[in-house]
C-alpha positions as a Markdown table, in Angstrom:
| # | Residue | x | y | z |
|---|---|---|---|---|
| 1 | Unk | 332.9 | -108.1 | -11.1 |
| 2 | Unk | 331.3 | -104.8 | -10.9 |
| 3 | Unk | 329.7 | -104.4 | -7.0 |
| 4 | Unk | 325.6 | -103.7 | -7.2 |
| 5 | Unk | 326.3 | -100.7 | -5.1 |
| 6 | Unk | 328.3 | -99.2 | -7.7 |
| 7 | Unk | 325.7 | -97.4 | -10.3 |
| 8 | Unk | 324.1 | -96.0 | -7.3 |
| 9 | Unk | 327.0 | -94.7 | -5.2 |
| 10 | Unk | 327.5 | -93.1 | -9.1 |
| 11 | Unk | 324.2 | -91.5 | -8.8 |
| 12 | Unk | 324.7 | -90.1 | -6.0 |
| 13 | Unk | 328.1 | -89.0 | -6.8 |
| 14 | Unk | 326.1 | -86.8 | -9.7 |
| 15 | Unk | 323.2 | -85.5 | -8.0 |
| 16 | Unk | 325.2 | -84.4 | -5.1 |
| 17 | Unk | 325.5 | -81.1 | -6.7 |
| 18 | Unk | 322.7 | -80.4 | -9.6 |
| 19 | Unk | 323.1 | -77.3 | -11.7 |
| 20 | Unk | 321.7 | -75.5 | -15.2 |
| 21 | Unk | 324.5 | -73.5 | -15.2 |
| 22 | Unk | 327.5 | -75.4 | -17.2 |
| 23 | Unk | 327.6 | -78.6 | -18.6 |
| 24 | Unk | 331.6 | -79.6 | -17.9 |
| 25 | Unk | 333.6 | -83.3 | -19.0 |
| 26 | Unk | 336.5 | -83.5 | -20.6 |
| 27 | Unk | 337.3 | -81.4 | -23.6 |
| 28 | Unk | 333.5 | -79.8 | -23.5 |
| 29 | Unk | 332.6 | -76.6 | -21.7 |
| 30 | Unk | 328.9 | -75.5 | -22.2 |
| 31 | Unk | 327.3 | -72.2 | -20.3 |
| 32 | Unk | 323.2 | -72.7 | -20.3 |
| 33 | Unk | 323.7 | -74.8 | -23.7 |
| 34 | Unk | 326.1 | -72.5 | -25.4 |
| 35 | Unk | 329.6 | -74.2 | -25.9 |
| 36 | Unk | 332.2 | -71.8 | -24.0 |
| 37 | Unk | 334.3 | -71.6 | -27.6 |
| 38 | Unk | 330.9 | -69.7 | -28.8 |
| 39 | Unk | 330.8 | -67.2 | -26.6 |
| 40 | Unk | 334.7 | -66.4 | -26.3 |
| 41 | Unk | 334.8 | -63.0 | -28.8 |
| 42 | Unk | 330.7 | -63.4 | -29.6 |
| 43 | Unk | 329.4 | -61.8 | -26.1 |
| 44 | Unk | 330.1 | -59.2 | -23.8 |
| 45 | Unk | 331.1 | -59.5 | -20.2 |
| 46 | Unk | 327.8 | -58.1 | -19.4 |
| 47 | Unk | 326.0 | -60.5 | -21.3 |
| 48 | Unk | 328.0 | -63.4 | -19.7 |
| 49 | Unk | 326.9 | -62.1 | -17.1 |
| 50 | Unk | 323.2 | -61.7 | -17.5 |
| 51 | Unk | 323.5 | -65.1 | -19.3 |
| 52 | Unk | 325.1 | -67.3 | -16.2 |
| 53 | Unk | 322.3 | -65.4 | -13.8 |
| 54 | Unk | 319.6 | -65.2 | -15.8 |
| 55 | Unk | 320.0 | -68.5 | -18.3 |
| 56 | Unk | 318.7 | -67.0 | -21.7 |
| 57 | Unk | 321.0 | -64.0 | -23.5 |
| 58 | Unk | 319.6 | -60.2 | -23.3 |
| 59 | Unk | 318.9 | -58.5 | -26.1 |
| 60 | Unk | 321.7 | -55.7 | -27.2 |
| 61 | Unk | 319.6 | -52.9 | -26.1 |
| 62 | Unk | 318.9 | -54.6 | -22.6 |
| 63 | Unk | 323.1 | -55.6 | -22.2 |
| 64 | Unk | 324.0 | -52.2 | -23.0 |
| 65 | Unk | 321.6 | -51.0 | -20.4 |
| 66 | Unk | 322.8 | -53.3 | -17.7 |
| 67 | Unk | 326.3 | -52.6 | -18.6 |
| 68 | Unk | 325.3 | -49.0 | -17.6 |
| 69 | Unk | 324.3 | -50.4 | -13.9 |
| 70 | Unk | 327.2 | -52.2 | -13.2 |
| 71 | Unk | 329.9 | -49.3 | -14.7 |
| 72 | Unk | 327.9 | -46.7 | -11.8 |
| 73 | Unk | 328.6 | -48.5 | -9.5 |
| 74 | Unk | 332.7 | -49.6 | -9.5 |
| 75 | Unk | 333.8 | -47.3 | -7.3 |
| 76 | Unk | 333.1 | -44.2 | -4.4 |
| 77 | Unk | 336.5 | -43.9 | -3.3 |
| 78 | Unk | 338.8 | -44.8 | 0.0 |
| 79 | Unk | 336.5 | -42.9 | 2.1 |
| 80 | Unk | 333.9 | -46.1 | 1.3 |
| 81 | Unk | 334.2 | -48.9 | 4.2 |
| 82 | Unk | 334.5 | -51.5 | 1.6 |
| 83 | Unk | 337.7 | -49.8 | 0.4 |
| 84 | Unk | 339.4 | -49.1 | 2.8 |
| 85 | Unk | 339.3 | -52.3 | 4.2 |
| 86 | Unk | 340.7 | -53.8 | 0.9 |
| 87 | Unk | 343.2 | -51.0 | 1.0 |
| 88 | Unk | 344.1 | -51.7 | 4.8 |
| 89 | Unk | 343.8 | -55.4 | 4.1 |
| 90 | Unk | 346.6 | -55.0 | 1.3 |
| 91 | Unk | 349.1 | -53.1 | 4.1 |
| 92 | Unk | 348.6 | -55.9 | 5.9 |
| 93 | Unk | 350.6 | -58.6 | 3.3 |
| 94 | Unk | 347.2 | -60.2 | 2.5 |
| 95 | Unk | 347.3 | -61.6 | -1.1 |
| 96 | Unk | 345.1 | -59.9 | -4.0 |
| 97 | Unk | 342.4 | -62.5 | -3.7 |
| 98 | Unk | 342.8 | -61.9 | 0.1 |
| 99 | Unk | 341.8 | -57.8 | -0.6 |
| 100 | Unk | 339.3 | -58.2 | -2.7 |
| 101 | Unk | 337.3 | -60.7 | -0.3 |
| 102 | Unk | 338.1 | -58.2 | 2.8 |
| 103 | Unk | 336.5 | -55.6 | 0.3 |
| 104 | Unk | 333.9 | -57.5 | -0.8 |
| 105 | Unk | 332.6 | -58.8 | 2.7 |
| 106 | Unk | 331.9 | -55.1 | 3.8 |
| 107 | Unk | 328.9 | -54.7 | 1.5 |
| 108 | Unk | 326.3 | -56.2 | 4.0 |
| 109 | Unk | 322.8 | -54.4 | 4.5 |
| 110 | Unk | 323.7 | -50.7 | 4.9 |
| 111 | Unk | 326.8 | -50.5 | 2.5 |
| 112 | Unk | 325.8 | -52.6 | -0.2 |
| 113 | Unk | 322.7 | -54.0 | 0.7 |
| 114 | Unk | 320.5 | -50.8 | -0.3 |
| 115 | Unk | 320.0 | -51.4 | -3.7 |
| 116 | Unk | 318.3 | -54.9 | -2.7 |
| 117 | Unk | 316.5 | -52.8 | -0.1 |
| 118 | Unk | 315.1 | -50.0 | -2.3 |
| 119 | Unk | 314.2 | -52.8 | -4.9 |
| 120 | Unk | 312.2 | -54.6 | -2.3 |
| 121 | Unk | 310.2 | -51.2 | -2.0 |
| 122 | Unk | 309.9 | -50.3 | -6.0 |
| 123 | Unk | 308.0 | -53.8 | -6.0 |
| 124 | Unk | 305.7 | -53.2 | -3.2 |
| 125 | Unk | 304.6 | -49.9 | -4.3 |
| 126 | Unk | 304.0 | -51.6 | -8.0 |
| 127 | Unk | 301.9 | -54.7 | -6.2 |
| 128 | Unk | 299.7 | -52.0 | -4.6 |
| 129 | Unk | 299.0 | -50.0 | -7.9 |
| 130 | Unk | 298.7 | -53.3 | -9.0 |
| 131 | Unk | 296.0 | -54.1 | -6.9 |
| 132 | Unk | 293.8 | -51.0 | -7.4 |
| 133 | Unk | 295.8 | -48.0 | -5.4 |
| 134 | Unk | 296.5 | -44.8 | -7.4 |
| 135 | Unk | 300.2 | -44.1 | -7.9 |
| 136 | Unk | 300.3 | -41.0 | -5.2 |
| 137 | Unk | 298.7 | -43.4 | -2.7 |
| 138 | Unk | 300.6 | -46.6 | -3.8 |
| 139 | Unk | 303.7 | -44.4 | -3.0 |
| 140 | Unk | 302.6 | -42.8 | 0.2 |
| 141 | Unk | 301.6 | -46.2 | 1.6 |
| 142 | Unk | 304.7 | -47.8 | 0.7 |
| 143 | Unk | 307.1 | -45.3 | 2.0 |
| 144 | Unk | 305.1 | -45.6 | 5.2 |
| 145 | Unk | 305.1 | -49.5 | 5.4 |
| 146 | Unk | 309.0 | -49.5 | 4.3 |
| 147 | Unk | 310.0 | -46.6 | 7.4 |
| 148 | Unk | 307.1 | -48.5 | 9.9 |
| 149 | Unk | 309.3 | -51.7 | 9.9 |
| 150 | Unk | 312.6 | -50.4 | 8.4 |
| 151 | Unk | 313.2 | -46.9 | 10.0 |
| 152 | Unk | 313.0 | -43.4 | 8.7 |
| 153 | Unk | 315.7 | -43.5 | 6.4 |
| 154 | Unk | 314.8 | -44.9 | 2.7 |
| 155 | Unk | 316.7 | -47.1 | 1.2 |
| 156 | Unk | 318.3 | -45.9 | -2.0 |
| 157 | Unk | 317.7 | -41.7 | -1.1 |
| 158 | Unk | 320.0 | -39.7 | 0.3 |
| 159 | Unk | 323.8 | -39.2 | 0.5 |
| 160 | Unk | 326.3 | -38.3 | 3.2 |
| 161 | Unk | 328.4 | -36.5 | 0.3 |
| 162 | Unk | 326.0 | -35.6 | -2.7 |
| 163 | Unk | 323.5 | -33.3 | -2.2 |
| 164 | Unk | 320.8 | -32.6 | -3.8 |
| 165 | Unk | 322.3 | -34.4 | -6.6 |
| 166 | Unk | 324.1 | -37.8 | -6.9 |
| 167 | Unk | 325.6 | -37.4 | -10.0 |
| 168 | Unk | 325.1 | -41.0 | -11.2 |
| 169 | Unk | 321.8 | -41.1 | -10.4 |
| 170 | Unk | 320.3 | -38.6 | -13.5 |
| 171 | Unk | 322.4 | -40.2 | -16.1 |
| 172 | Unk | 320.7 | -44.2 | -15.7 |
| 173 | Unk | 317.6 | -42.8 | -15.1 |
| 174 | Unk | 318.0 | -40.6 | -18.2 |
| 175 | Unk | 319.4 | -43.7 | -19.9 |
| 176 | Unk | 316.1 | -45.7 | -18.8 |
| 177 | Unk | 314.1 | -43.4 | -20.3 |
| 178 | Unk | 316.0 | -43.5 | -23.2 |
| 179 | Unk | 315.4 | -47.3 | -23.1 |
| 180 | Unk | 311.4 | -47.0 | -22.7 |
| 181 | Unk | 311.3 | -44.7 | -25.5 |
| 182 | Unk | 312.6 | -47.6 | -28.0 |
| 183 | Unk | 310.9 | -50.6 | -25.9 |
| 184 | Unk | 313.5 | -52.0 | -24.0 |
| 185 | Unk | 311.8 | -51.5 | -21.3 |
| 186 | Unk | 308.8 | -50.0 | -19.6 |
| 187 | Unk | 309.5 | -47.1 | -17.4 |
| 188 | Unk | 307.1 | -48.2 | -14.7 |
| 189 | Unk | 309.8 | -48.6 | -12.4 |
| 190 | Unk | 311.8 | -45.1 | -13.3 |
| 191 | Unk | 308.5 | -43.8 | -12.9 |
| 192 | Unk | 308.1 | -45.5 | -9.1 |
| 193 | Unk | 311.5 | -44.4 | -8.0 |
| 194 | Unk | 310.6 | -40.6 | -9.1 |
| 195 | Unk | 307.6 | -40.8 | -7.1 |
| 196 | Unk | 308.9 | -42.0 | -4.3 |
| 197 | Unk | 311.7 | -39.7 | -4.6 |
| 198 | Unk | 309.2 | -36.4 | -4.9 |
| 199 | Unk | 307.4 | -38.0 | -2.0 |
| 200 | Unk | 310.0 | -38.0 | 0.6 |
| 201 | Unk | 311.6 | -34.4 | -0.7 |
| 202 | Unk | 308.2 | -33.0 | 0.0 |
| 203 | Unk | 307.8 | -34.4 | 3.3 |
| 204 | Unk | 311.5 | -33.4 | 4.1 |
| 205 | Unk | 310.5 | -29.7 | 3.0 |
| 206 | Unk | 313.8 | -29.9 | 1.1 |
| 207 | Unk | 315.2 | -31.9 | -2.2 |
| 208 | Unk | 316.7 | -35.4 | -1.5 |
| 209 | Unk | 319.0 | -37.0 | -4.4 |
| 210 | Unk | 318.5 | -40.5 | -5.4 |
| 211 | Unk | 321.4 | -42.0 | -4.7 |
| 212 | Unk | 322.8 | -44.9 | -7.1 |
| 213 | Unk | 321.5 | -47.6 | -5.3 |
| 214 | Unk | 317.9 | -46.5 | -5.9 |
| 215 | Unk | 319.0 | -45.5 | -9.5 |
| 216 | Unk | 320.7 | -49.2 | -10.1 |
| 217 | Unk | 317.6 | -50.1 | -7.9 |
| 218 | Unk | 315.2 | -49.0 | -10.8 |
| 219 | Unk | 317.3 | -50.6 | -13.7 |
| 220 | Unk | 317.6 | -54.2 | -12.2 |
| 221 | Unk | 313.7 | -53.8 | -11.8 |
| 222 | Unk | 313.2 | -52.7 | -15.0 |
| 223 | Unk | 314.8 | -55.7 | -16.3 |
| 224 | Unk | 313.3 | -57.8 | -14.1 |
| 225 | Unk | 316.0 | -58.9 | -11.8 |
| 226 | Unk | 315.0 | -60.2 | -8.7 |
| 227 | Unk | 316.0 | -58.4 | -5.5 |
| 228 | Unk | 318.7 | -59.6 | -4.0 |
| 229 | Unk | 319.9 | -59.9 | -7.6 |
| 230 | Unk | 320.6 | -55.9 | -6.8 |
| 231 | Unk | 322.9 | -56.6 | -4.2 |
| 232 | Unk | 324.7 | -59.4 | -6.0 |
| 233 | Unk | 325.3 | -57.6 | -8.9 |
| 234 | Unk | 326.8 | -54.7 | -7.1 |
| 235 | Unk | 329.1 | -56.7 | -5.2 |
| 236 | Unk | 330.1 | -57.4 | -8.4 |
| 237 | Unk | 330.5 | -53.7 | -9.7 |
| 238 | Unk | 332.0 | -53.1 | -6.7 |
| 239 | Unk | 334.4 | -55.6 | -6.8 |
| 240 | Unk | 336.5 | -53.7 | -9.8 |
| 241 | Unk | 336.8 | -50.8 | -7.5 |
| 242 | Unk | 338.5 | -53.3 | -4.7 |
| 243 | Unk | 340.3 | -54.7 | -7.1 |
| 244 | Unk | 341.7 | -51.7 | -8.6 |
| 245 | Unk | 342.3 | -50.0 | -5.3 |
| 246 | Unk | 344.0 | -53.1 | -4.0 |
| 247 | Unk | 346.4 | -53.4 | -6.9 |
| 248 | Unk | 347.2 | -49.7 | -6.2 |
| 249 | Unk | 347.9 | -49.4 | -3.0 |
| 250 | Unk | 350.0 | -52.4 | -3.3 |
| 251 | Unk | 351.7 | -50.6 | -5.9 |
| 252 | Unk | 352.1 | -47.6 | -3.1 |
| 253 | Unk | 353.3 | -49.7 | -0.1 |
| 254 | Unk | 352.8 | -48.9 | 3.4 |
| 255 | Unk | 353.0 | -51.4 | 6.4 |
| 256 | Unk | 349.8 | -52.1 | 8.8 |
| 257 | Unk | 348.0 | -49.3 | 7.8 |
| 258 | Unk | 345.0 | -48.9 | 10.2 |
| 259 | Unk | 342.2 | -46.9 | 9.7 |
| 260 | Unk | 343.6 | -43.3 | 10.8 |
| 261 | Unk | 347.4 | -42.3 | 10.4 |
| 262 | Unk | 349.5 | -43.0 | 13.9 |
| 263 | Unk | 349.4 | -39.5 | 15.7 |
| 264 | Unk | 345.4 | -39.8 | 16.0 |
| 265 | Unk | 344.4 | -41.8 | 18.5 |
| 266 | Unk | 340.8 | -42.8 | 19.1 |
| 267 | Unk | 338.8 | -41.3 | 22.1 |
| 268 | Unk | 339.2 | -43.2 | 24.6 |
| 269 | Unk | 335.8 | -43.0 | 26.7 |
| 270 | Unk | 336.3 | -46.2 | 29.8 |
| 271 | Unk | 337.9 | -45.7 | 33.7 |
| 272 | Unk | 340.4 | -43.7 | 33.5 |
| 273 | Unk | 343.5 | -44.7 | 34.7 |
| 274 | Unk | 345.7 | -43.0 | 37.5 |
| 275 | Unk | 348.6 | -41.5 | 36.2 |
């Protein structure tokens, strides 16, 4: 005899977790109502992408310019705190999996989170043309609002190593307007981030490049990604550039490998001892 508590303990089995994403039993996989056997040789990993996140598939013309996002932004080298943890991380025995998540957890708000950042920004200064401001003042404002609570420096312009020009940055935004040109997209947003960008050069006295966060910044907008969609996503760019440079210094060896070879020692600024 079946116990009366039994079809609601199974109720509560399946609403424990509740999700649109895929529909799973035995011998049927379904991503947002598309059977997995569909999509396998149909759609890119871009799409797949936009599809799990988003829940509907983007058109060819907005895949291909996503796909442009996430190739930016695989990679900027072992001087990047994200790799070089995954590269220490690897000297250290950790598995592959192991790297990439030391990687990975590095991108918080300054390395990683500044595409989310700059985002935030794009949208304020678009709610306040929105609501009656010219572009110049929309702009101004913003920037002002943004450094008032955030600090001077502006999320998404600006880099330590490129200067005037971060070479990643021109291309998207040349691609976007490439985009607009055909519909894919507006070009409000390209149009925000050049503004804001002209702002903060002429207040500096000098050029400042748009770095690819603010470039990445203006595509996710552009397609109307939320936010903290923009660090999310390049987590996920990111994370081929872990990968890859996990795998290769795997490939190169090297035991405990710290963040500066042996015969530098950090300054050591506490009591000094006697000798």
């Amino acid at each position: 005899m079946t116990a009366p508590s039994e079809p609601k303990d199974a109720d509560d089995m399946r609403h424990w977790w509740r999700t649109a994403i895929i529909d799973m039993a035995p011998g049927r996989i379904a991503f947002r109502g598309h059977p997995i056997q569909n999509l396998i040789g149909s759609v890119s990993f871009a799409q797949m992408i936009w599809l799990m996140v988003r829940g509907d598939m983007p058109t060819p013309e907005q895949a291909a310019l996503f796909e442009c996002a996430l190739v930016a932004g695989v990679d900027h080298g072992p001087q990047a705190p994200s790799i070089a943890a995954a590269r220490m991380a690897a000297t250290c025995g950790l598995g592959l999996n192991n790297v990439m998540a030391t990687g990975v957890n590095m991108l918080g708000d300054v390395h990683g989170g500044a595409g989310e950042q700059c985002a935030e920004l794009y949208l304020d200064v678009a709610k306040r043309i929105d609501d009656g401001a010219e572009q110049v003042a929309a702009v101004r404002d913003g920037i002002a609002a943004w450094c008032e609570e955030n600090g001077k420096i502006v999320s998404g312009f600006g880099h330590r190593f490129h200067k005037p020009v971060d070479p990643r940055a021109p291309r998207l935004m040349e691609l976007v307007r490439e985009a607009a040109k055909f519909g894919t997209v507006d070009g409000r947003f390209a149009d925000i981030g050049e503004a804001i960008q002209a702002e903060i050069g002429r207040k500096r006295g000098t050029e400042i490049a748009m770095n690819i966060d603010g470039a990445t910044a203006v595509i996710f907008c552009e397609l109307g990604f939320p936010p903290p969609l923009s660090r999310g996503l390049f987590c996920l760019s990111r994370s081929v550039g872990v990968l890859s440079h996990g795998w290769e210094q795997m490939q190169q060896g090297g035991r405990n490998k710290g963040p500066m070879p042996p015969r530098y020692l950090p300054e050591y600024i506490g009591v000094k001892s006697e000798s």
